[in-house]
C-alpha positions as CSV (number, residue, x, y, z in Angstrom):
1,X,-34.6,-14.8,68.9
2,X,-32.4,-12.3,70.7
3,X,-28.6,-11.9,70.3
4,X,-27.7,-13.1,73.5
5,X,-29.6,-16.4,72.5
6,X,-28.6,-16.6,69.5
7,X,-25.0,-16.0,70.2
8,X,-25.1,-18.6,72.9
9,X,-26.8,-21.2,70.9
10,X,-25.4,-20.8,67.9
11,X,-21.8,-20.3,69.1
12,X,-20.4,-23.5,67.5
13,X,-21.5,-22.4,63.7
14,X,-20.7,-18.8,63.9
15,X,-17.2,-20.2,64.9
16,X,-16.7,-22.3,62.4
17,X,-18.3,-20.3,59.4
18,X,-15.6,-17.8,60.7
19,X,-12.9,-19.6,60.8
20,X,-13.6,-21.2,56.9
21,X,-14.3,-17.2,56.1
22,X,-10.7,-16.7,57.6
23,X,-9.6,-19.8,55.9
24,X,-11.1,-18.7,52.6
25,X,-9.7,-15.0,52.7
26,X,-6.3,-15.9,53.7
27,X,-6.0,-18.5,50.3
28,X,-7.0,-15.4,48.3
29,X,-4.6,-13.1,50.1
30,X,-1.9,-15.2,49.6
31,X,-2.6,-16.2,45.7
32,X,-3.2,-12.2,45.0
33,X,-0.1,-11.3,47.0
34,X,2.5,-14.2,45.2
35,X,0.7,-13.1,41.8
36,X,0.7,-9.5,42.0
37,X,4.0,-9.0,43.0
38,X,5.6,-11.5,40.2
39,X,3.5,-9.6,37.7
40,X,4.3,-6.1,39.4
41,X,7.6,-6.8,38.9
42,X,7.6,-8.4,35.7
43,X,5.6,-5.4,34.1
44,X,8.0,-2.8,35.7
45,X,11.0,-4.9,34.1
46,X,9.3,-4.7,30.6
47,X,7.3,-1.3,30.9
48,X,5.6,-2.5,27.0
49,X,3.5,-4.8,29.3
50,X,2.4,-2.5,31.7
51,X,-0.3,-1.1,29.6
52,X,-1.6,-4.3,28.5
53,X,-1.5,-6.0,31.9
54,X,-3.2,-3.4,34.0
55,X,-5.9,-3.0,31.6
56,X,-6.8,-6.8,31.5
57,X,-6.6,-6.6,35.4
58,X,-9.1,-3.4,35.2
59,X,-11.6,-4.8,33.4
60,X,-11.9,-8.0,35.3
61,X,-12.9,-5.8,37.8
62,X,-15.6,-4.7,35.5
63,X,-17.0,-7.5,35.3
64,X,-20.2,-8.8,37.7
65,X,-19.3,-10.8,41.2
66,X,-22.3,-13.6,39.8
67,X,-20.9,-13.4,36.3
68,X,-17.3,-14.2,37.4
69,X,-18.6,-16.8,39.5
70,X,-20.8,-18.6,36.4
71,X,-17.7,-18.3,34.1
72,X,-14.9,-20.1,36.5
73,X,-17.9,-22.9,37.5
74,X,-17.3,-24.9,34.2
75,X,-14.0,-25.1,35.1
76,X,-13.5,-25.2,38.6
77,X,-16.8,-26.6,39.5
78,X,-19.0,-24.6,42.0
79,X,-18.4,-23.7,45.9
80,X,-15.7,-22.5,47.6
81,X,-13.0,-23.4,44.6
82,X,-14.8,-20.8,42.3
83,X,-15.4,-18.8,44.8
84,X,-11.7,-17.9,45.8
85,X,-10.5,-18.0,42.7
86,X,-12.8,-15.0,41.6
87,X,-12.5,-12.8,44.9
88,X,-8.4,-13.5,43.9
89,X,-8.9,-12.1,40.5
90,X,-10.3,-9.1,42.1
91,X,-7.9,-9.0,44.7
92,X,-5.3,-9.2,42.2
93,X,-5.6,-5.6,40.9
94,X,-3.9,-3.3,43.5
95,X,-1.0,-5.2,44.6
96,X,0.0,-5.0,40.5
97,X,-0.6,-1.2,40.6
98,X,1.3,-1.2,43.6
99,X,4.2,-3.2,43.5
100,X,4.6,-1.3,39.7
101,X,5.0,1.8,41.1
102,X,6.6,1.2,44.1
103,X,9.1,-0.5,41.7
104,X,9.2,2.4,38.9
105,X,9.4,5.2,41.0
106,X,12.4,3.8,43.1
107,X,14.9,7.3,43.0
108,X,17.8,6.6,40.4
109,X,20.3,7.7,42.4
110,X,20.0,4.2,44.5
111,X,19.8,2.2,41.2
112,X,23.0,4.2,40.1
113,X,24.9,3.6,43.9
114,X,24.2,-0.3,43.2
115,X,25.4,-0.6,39.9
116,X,28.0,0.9,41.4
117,X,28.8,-1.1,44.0
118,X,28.8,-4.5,41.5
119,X,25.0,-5.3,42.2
120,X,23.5,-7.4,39.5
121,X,20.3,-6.8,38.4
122,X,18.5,-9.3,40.8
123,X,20.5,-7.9,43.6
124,X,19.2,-4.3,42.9
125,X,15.9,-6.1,42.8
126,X,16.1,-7.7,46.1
127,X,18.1,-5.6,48.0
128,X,17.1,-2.2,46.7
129,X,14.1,-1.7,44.6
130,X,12.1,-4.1,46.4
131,X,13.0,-3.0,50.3
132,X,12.0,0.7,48.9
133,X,9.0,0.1,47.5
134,X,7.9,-2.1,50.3
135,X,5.5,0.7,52.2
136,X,3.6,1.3,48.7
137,X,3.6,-2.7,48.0
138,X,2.1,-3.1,51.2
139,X,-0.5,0.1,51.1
140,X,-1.5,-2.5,47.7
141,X,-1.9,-5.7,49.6
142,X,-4.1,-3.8,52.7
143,X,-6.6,-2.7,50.1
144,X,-6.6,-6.4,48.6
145,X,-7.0,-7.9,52.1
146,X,-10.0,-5.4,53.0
147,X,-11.3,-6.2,49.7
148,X,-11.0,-10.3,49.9
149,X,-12.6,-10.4,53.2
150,X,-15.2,-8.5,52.2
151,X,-16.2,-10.3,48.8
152,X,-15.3,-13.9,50.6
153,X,-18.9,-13.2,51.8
154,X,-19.9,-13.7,48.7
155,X,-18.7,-16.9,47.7
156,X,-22.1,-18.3,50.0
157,X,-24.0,-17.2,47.1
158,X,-22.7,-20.7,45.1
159,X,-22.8,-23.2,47.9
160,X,-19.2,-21.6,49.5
161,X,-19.3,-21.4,53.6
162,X,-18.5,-18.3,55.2
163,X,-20.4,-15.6,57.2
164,X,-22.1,-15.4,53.7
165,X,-23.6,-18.3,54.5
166,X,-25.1,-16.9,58.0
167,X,-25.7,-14.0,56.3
168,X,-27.8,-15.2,53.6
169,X,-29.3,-17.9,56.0
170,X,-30.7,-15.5,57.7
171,X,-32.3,-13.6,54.8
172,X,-34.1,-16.9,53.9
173,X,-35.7,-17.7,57.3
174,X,-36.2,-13.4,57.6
175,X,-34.1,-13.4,60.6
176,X,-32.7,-10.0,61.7
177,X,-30.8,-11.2,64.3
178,X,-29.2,-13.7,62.4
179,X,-28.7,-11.5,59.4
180,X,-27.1,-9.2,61.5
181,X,-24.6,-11.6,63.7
182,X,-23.2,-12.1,60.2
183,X,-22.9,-8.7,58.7
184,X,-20.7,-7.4,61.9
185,X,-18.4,-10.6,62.1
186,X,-17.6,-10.0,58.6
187,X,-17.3,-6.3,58.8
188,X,-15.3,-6.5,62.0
189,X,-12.8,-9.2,60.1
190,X,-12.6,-6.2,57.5
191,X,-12.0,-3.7,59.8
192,X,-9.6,-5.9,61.7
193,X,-7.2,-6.4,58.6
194,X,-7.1,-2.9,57.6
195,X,-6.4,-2.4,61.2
196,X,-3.5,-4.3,61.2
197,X,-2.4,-4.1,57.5
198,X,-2.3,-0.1,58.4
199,X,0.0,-0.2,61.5
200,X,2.5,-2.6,59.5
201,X,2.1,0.5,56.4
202,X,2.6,3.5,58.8
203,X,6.0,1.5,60.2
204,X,7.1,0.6,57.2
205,X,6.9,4.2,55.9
206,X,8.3,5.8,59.2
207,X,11.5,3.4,59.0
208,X,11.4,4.2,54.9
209,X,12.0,7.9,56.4
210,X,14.2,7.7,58.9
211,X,16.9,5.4,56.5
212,X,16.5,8.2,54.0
213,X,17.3,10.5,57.0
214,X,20.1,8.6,58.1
């Protein structure tokens, strides 16, 4: 079958395998952003857990996409639950590292002009620490959101949906085409968020500069 009839015929499942991809991606996003950030924060609050925390997160990385998926399935069952729930403990990783050092490495001069000014600890937190460590937080969450859409493809490997799912569909029925179709939705969904995710970055840093300016 050729693209064009392919594309035409199959229009209805390619949209809604990539609209449950989207779906899928944007649950992990959001659980690896809400997280990371609270444990970010938490570990640059109480620097003794730093060391700890960011080597647990580093070795789940270590550990196999097929293995993560086999240990959650007891109990979370297989699918789609299992499935985001690993990509989000892969996701997790750089938004720690991120929001940490954004965090840490906040100049303290600022920290010093707060306290200063009668700030209580949570109001440095929210109204200084976090706003400048906002460009390196988010630089943290773009490489999460590249990654999650990426490994969502994945999650078709236990019985998830997804472009996975066309993806490995067509490797069973040895269709190119199809095979394809499904590796360039999912790489343009990639491309798309680090598209985005880097515009937002480049502002961020640009107004970061031009308050430090002012």
């Amino acid at each position: 079958m050729d693209w064009t009839t392919y594309l035409i015929t199959r229009s209805d499942y390619l949209a809604e395998t990539t609209v449950d991809h989207l779906t899928m991606a944007a649950w992990v996003i959001g659980m690896a952003v809400s997280a990371g950030i609270v444990t970010g924060i938490l570990i640059a609050k109480v620097p003794r857990l730093a060391k700890p925390v960011l080597n647990l997160a580093s070795i789940i990385q270590t550990i196999p996409v097929l293995a993560m998926f086999a240990l959650l399935m007891p109990f979370v069952g297989i699918g789609s639950k299992a499935g985001v729930l690993a990509v989000t403990l892969y996701s997790v990783l750089p938004i720690i590292q991120n929001t940490y050092t954004g965090i840490a490495n906040v100049d303290p001069s600022f920290i010093d002009a707060g306290r200063g000014m009668g700030m209580t600890e949570r109001d440095l937190l929210l109204k200084v620490e976090l706003p400048l460590a906002i460009p390196v937080i988010l630089a943290g969450i773009r490489t999460a959101s590249v990654l999650a859409v990426a490994m969502v493809t994945l999650i078709a490997l236990i019985g998830g949906s997804g472009l996975g799912k066309v993806i490995f569909r067509g490797i069973t029925k040895v269709d190119n085409t199809e095979i394809m179709v499904g590796a360039i939705l999912a790489a343009s969904l990639a491309l798309l968020a680090d598209g985005i995710l880097g515009l937002a970055e480049k502002k961020l840093r640009w107004d970061s500069v031009k308050r430090a300016d002012g």
